[in-house]
Biotite code that builds the C-alpha atoms (Angstrom):
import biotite.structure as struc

atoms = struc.array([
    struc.Atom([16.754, -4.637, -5.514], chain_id="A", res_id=1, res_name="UNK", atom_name="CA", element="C"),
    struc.Atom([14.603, -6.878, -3.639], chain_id="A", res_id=2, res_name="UNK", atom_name="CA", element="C"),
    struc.Atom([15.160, -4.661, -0.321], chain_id="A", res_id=3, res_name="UNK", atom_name="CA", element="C"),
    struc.Atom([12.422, -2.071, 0.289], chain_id="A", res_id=4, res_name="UNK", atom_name="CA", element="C"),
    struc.Atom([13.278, 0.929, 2.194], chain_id="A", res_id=5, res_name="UNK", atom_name="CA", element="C"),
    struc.Atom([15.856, -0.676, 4.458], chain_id="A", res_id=6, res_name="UNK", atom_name="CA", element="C"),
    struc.Atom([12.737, -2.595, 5.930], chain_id="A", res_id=7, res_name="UNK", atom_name="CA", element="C"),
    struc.Atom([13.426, -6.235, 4.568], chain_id="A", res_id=8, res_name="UNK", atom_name="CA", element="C"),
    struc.Atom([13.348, -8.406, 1.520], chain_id="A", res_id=9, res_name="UNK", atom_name="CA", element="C"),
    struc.Atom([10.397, -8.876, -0.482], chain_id="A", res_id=10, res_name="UNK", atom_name="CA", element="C"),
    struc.Atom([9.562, -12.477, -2.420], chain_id="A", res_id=11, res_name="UNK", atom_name="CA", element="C"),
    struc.Atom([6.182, -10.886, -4.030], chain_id="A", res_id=12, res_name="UNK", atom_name="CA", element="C"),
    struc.Atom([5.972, -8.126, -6.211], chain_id="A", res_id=13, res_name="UNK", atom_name="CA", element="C"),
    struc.Atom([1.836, -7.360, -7.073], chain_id="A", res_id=14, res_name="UNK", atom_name="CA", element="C"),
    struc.Atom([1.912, -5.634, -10.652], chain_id="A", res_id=15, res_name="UNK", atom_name="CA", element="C"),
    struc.Atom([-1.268, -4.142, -12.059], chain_id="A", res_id=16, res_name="UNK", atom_name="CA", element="C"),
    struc.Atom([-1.670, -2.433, -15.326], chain_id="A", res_id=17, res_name="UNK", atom_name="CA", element="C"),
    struc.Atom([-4.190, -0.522, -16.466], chain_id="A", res_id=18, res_name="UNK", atom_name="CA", element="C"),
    struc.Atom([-4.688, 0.317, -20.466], chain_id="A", res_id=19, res_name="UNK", atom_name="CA", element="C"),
    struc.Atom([-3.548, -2.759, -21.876], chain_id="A", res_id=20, res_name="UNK", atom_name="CA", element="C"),
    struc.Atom([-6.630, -5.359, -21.516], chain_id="A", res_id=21, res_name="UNK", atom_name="CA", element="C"),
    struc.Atom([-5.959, -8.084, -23.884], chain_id="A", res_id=22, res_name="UNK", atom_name="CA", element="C"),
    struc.Atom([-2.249, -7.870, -23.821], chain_id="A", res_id=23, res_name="UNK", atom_name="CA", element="C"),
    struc.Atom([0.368, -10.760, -22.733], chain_id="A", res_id=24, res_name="UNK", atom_name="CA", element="C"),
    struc.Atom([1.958, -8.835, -19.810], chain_id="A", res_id=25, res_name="UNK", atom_name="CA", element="C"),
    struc.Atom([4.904, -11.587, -19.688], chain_id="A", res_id=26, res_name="UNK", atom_name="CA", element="C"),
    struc.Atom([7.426, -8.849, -21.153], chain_id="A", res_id=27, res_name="UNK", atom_name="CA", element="C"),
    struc.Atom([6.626, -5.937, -18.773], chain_id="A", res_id=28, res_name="UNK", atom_name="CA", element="C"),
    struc.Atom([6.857, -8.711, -15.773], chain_id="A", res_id=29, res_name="UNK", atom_name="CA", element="C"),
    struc.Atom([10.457, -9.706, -16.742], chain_id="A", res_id=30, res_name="UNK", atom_name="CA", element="C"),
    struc.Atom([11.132, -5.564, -16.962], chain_id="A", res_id=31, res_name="UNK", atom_name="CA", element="C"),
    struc.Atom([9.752, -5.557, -13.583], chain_id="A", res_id=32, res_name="UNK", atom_name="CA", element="C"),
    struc.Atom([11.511, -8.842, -12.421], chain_id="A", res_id=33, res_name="UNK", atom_name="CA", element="C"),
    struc.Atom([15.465, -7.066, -14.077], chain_id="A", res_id=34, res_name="UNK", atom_name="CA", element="C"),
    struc.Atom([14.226, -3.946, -12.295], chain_id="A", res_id=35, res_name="UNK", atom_name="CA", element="C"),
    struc.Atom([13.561, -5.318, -8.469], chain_id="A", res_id=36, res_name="UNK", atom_name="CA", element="C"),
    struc.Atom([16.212, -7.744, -8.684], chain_id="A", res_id=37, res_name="UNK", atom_name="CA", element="C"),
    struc.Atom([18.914, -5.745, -10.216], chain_id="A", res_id=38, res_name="UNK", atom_name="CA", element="C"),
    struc.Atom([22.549, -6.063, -10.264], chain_id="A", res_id=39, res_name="UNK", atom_name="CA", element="C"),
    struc.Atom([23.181, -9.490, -12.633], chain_id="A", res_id=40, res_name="UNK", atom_name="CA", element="C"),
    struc.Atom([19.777, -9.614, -13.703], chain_id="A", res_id=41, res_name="UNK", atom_name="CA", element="C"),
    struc.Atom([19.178, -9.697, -17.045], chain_id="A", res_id=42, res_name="UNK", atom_name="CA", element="C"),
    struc.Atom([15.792, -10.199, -19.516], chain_id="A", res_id=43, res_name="UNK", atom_name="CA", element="C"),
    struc.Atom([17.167, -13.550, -20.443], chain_id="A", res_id=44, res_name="UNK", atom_name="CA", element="C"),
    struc.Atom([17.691, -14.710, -16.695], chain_id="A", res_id=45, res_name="UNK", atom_name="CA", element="C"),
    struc.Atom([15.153, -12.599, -15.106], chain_id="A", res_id=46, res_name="UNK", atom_name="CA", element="C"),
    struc.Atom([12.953, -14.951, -14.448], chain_id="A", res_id=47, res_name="UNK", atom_name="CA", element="C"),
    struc.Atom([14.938, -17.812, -13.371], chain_id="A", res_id=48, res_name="UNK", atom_name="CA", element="C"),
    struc.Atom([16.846, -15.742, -11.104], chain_id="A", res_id=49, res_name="UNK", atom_name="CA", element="C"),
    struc.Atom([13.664, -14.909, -9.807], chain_id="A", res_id=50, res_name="UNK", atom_name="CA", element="C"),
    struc.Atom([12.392, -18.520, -9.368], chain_id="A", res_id=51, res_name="UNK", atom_name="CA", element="C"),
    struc.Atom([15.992, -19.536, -7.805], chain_id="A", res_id=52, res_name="UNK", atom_name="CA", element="C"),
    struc.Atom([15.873, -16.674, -5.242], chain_id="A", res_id=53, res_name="UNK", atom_name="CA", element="C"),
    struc.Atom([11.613, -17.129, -4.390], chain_id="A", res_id=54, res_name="UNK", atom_name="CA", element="C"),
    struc.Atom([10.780, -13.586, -5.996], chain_id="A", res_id=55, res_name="UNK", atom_name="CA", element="C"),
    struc.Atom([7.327, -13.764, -7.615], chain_id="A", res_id=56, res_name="UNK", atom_name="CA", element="C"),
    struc.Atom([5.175, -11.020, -9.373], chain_id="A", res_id=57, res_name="UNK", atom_name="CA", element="C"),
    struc.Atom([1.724, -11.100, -9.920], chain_id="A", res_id=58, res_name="UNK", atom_name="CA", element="C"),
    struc.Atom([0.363, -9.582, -13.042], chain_id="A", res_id=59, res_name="UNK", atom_name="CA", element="C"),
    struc.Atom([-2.998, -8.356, -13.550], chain_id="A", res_id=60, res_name="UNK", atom_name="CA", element="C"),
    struc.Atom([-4.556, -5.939, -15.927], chain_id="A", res_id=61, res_name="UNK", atom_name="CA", element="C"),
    struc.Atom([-7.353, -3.386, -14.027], chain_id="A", res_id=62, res_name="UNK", atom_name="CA", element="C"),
    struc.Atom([-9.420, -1.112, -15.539], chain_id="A", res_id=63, res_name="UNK", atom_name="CA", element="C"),
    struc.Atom([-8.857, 2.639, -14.099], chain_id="A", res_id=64, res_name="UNK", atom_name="CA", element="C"),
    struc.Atom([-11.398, 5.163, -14.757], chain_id="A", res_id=65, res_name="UNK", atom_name="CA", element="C"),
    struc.Atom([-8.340, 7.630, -13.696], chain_id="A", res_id=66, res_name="UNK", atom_name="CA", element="C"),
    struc.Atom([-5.566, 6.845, -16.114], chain_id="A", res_id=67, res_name="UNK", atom_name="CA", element="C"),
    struc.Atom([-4.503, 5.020, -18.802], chain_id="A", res_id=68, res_name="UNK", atom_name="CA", element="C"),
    struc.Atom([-1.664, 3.153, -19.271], chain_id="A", res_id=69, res_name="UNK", atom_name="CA", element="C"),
    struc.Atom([-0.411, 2.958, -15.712], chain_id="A", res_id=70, res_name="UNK", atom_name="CA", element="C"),
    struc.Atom([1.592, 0.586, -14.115], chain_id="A", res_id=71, res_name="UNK", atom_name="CA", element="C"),
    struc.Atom([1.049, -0.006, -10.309], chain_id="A", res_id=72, res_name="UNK", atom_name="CA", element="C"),
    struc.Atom([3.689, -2.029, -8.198], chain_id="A", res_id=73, res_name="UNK", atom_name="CA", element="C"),
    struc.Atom([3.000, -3.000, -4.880], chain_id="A", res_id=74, res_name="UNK", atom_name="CA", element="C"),
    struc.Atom([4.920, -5.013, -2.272], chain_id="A", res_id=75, res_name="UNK", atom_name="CA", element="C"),
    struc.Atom([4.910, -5.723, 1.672], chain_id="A", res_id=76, res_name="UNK", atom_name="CA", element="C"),
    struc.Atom([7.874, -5.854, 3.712], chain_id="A", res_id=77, res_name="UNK", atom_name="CA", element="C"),
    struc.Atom([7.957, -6.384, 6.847], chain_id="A", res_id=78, res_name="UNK", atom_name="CA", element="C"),
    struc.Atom([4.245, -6.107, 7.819], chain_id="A", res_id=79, res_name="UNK", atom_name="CA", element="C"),
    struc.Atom([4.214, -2.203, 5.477], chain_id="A", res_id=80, res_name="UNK", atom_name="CA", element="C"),
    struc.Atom([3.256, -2.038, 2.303], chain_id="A", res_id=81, res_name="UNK", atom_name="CA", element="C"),
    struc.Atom([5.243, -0.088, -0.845], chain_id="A", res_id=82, res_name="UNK", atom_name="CA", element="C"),
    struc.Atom([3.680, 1.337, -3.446], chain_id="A", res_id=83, res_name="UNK", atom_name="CA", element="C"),
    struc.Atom([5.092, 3.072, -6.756], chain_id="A", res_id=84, res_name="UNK", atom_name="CA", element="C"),
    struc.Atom([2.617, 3.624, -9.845], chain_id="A", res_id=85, res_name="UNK", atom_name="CA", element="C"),
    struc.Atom([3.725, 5.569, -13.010], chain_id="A", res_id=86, res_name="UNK", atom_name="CA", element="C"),
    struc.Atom([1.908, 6.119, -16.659], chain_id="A", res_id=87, res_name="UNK", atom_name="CA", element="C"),
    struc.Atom([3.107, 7.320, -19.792], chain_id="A", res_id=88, res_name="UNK", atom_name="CA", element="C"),
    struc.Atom([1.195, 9.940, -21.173], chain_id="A", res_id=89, res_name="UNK", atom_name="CA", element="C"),
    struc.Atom([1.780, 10.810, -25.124], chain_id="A", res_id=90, res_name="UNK", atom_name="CA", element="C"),
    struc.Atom([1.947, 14.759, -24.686], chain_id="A", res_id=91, res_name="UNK", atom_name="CA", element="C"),
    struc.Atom([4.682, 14.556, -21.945], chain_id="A", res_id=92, res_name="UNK", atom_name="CA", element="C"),
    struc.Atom([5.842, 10.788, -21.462], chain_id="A", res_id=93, res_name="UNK", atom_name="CA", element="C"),
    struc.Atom([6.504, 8.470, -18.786], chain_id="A", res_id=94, res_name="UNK", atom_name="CA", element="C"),
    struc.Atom([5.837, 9.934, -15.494], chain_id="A", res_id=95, res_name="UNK", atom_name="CA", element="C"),
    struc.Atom([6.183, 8.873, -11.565], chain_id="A", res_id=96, res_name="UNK", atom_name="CA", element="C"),
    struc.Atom([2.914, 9.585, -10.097], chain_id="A", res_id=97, res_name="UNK", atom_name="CA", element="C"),
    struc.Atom([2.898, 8.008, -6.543], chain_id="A", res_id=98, res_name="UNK", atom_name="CA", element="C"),
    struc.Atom([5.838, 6.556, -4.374], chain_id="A", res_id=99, res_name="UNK", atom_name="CA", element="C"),
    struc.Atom([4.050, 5.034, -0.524], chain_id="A", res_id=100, res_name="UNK", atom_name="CA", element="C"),
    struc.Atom([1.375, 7.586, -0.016], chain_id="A", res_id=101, res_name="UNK", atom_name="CA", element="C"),
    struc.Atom([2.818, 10.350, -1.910], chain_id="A", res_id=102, res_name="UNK", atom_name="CA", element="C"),
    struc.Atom([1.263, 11.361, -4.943], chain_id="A", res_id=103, res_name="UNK", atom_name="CA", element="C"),
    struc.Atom([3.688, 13.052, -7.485], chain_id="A", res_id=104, res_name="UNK", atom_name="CA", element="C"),
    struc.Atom([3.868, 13.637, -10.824], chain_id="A", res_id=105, res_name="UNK", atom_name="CA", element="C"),
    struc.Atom([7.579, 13.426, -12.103], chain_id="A", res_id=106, res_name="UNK", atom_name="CA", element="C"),
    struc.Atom([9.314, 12.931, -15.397], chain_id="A", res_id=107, res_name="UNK", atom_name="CA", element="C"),
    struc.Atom([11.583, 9.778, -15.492], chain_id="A", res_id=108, res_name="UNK", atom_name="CA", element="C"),
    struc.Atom([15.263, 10.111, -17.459], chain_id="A", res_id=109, res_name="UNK", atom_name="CA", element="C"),
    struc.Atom([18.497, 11.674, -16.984], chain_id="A", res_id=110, res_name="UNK", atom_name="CA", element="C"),
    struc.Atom([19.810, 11.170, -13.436], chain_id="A", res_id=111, res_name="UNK", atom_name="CA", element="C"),
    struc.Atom([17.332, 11.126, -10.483], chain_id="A", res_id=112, res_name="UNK", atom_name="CA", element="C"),
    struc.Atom([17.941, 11.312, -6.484], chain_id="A", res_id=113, res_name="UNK", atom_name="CA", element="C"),
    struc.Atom([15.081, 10.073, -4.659], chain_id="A", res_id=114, res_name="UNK", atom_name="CA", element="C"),
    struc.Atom([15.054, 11.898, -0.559], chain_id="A", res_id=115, res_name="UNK", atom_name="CA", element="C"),
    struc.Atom([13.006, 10.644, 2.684], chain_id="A", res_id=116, res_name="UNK", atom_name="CA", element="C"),
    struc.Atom([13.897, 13.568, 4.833], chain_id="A", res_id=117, res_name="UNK", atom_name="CA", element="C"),
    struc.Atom([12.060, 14.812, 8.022], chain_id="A", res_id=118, res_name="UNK", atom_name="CA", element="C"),
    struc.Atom([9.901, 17.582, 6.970], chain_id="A", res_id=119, res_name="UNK", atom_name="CA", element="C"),
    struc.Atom([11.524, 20.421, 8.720], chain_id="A", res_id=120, res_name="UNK", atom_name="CA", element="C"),
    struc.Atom([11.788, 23.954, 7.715], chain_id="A", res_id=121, res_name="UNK", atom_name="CA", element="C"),
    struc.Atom([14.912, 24.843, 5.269], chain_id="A", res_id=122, res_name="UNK", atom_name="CA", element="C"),
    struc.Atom([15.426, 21.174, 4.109], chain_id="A", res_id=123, res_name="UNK", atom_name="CA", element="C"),
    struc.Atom([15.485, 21.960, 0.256], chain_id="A", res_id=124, res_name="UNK", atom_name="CA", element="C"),
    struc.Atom([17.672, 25.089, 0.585], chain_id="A", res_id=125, res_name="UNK", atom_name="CA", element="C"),
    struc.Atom([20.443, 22.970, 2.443], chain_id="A", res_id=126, res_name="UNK", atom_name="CA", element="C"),
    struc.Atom([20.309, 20.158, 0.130], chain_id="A", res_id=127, res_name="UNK", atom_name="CA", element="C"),
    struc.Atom([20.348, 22.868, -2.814], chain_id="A", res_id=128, res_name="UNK", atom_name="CA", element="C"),
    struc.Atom([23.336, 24.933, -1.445], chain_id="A", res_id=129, res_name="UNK", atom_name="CA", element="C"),
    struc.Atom([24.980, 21.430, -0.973], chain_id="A", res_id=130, res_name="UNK", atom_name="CA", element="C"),
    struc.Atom([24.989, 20.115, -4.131], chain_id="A", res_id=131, res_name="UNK", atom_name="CA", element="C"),
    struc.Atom([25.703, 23.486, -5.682], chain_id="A", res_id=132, res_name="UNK", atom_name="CA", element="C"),
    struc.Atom([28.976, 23.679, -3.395], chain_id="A", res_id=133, res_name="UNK", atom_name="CA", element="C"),
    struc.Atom([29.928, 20.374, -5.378], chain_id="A", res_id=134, res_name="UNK", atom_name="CA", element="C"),
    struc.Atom([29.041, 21.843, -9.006], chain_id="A", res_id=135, res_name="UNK", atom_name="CA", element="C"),
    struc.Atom([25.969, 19.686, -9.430], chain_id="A", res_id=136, res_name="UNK", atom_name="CA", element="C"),
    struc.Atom([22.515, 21.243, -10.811], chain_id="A", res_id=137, res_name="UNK", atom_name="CA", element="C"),
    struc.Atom([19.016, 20.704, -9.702], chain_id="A", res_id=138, res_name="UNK", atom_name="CA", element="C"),
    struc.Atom([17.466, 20.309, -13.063], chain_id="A", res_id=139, res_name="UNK", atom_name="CA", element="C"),
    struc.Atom([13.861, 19.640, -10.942], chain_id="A", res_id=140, res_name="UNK", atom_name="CA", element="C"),
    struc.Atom([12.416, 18.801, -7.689], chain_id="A", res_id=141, res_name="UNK", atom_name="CA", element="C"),
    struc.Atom([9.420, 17.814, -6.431], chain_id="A", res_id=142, res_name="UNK", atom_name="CA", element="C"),
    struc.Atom([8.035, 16.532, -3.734], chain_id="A", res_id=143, res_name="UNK", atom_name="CA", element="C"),
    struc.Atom([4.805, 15.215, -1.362], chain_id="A", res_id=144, res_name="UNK", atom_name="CA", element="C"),
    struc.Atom([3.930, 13.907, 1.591], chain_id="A", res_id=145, res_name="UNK", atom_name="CA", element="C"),
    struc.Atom([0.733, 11.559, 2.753], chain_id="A", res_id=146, res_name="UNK", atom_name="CA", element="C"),
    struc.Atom([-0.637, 14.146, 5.232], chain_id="A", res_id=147, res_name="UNK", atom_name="CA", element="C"),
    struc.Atom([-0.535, 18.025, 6.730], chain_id="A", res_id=148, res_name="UNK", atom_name="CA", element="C"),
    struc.Atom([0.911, 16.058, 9.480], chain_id="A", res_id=149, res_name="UNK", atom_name="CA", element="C"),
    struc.Atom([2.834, 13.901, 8.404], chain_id="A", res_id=150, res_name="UNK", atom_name="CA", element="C"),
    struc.Atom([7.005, 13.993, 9.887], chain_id="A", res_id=151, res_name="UNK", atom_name="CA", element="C"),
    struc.Atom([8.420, 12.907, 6.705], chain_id="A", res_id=152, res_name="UNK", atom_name="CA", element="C"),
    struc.Atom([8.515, 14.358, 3.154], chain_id="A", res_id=153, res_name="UNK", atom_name="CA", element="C"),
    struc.Atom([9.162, 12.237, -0.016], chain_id="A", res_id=154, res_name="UNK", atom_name="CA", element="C"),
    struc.Atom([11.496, 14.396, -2.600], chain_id="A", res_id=155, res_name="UNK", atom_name="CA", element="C"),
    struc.Atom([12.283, 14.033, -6.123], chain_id="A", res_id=156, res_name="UNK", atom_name="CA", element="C"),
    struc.Atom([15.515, 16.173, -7.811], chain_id="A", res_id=157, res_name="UNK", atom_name="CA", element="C"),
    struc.Atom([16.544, 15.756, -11.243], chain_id="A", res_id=158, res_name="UNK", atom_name="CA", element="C"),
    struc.Atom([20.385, 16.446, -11.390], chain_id="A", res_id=159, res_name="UNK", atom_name="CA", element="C"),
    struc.Atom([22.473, 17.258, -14.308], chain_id="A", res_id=160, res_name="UNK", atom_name="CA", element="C"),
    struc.Atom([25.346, 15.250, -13.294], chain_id="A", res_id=161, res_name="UNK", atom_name="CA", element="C"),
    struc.Atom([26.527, 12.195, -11.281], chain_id="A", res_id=162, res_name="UNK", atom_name="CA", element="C"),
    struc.Atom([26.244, 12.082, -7.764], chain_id="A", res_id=163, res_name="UNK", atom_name="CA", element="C"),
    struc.Atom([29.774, 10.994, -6.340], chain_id="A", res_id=164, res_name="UNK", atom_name="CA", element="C"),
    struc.Atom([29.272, 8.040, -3.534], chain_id="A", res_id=165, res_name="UNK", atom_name="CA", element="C"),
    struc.Atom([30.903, 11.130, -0.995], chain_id="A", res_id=166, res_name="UNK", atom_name="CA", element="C"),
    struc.Atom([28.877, 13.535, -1.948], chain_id="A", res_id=167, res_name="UNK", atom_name="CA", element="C"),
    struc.Atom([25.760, 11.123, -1.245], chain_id="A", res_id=168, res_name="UNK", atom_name="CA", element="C"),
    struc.Atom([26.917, 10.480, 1.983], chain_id="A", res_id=169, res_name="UNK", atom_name="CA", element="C"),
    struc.Atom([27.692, 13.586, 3.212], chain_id="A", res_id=170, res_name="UNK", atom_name="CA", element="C"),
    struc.Atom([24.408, 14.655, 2.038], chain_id="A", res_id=171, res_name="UNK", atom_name="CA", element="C"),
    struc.Atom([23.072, 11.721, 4.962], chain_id="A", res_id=172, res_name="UNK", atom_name="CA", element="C"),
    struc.Atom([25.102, 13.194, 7.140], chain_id="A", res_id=173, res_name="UNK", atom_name="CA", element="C"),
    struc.Atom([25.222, 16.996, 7.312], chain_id="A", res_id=174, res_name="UNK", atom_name="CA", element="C"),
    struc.Atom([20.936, 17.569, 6.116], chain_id="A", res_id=175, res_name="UNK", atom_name="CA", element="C"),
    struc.Atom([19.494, 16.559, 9.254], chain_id="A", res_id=176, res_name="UNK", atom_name="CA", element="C"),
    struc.Atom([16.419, 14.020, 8.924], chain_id="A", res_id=177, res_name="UNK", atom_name="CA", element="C"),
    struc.Atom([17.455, 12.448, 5.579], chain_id="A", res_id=178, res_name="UNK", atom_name="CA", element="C"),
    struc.Atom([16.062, 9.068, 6.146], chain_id="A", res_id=179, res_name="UNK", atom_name="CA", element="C"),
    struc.Atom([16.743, 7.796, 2.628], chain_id="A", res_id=180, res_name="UNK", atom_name="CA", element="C"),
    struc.Atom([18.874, 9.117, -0.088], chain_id="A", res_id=181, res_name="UNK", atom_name="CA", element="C"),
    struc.Atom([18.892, 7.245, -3.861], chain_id="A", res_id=182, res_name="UNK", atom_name="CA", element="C"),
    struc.Atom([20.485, 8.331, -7.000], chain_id="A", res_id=183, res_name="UNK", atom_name="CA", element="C"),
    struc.Atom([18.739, 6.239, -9.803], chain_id="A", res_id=184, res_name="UNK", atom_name="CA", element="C"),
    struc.Atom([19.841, 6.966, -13.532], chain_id="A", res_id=185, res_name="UNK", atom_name="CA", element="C"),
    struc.Atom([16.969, 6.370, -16.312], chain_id="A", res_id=186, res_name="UNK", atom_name="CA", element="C"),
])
């Protein structure tokens, strides 16, 4: 969706990709377009829906010494920028590598709940005896944070199973410092 973090809307989505010099990038910018705008998007209306509602993504392909095949997607709300990069890699697959400042690296499929949460002592064990009081696995986890000093922590958990919309909420409400709580399904 076009809202970042509960900071505002974004109308420009910057896309670069490395590993793929020479290729027409039109189909992985109407991926991108279905992904940020969401809900009745489709890859047939994509990109009108994104010209009706004054979304626009710049493509570019960059060469990275780093990695290859990435995919870096950055937009500014709200005077703060948001940044998510991910690569596919052909021993291990697709993988999230950086969400803001964090650098991860996470597999993407199955069922996914992406955390902001204060980074406070005992965080993970509460939101791991919570879910387990509702049945539901933690297949993964990982998590980062931009700095030793930094307040917040950005989390990662694979699940085995659905989320219910109560569960999520109670999860905001009884694990203090969650600042953002996602499930996302790949």
């Amino acid at each position: 969706q076009r809202r970042v973090h509960g900071a505002g809307t974004a109308n420009e989505v910057h896309m670069e990709v490395s590993g793929l010099e020479g290729v027409d990038l039109a189909p992985l910018t109407t991926c991108v377009l279905k992904g940020v705008l969401a809900g009745d998007a489709s890859y047939v209306n994509a990109h009108a829906l994104a010209q009706e509602r004054g979304l626009k993504v710049n493509a570019t392909s960059i060469v990275d010494a780093d990695v290859t095949h990435l995919i870096r997607l950055r937009t500014e709300v709200g005077g703060h920028q948001f940044t998510v990069e991910g690569a596919h890699f052909s021993n291990v697959g697709d993988r999230l590598l950086r969400v803001d400042c964090c650098a991860l690296e996470v597999g993407l499929g199955g069922r996914m709940l992406f955390l902001m949460v204060a980074n406070a002592p005992g965080t993970i064990g509460k939101l791991g005896t919570l879910l387990g009081s509702h049945s539901i696995s933690i297949n993964s986890i990982q998590s980062g944070r931009p700095d030793a000093s930094s307040e917040a922590v950005f989390m990662v958990c694979g699940v085995d199973s659905d989320i219910p919309a109560p569960v999520l909420e109670e999860l905001k409400q009884t694990i203090p410092g969650v600042k953002q709580c996602h499930l996302v399904s790949i």
